[in-house]
C-alpha positions, 0 to 999 in steps of 0.5 A: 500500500505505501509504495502504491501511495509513493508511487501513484502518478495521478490525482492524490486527491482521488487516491485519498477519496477512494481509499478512504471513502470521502470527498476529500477538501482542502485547507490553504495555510499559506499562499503568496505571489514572490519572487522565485530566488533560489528557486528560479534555476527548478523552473528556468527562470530569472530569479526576479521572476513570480512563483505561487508559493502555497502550503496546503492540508488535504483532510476527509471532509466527513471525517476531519483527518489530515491525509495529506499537507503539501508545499507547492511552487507554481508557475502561474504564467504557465497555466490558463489565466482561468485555472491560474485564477481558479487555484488562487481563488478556490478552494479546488485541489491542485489535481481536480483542477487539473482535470476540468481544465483538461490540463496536460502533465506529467510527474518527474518525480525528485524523490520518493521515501518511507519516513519511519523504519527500514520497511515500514513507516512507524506510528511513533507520536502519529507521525508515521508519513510518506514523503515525495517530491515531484516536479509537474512539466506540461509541454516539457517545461516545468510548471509546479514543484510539489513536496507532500507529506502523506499521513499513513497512520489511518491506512493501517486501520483500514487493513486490520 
């Protein structure tokens, strides 16, 4: 299961919604337009040039839990002003807008880790988690970096 989780390559949020039965919201803690600086050479940029940067949480909404917070970098220029404007104005999850703008990408994955033990990640004051980084390209240009730190806590309960 947690490799499946490391290594799934589409919507995260439709892999939390089907593996925990419930629709899957999400909380914004942080979002600012800034200069991208150290990270301008991840997207081939000028350092002066402006990323989305913004802190996530995605957590059942019936439920409450935290499956999943992320950190993301966003090339706004790279996108549709309309699903640009959607990001920063709704509260849609980066993957289901992805999908009603029929946004085209691919993950080059940057790294993907169990935190925990060798094999398993642990339940050591409930922060066993998963944790991968990946950069989404459209049209072989960069257009998001994205670290997530998924919770993997509640999955051992529902294959006991």
């Amino acid at each position: 299961m947690y490799q499946m989780l490391l290594n799934h390559n589409g919507s995260m949020t439709k892999v939390l919604e089907d593996l925990y039965g419930e629709e899957i919201g999400i909380v914004k803690h942080h979002e600012a337009v800034e200069p991208a600086g150290e990270d301008a050479s991840d997207f081939l940029l000028s350092r002066e040039s402006p990323l989305l940067r913004r802190s996530v949480s995605l957590l059942g909404k019936s439920s409450g839990h935290v499956h999943l917070r992320a950190q993301s970098l966003i090339v706004l220029d790279r996108l549709e002003k309309e699903m640009a404007a959607d990001l920063v104005e709704t509260e849609i999850p980066i993957g289901r807008l992805i999908e009603k703008y029929r946004f085209e990408v691919y993950r080059e994955f940057r790294y993907r880790e169990i935190i925990g033990n060798d094999s398993a990640p642990t339940e050591e004051e409930g922060r066993a988690s998963l944790s991968r980084s990946y950069f989404m390209v459209n049209r072989k240009e960069r257009v998001m970096r994205i670290d997530e730190q998924i919770s993997v806590g509640h999955v051992k309960t529902l294959f006991l």
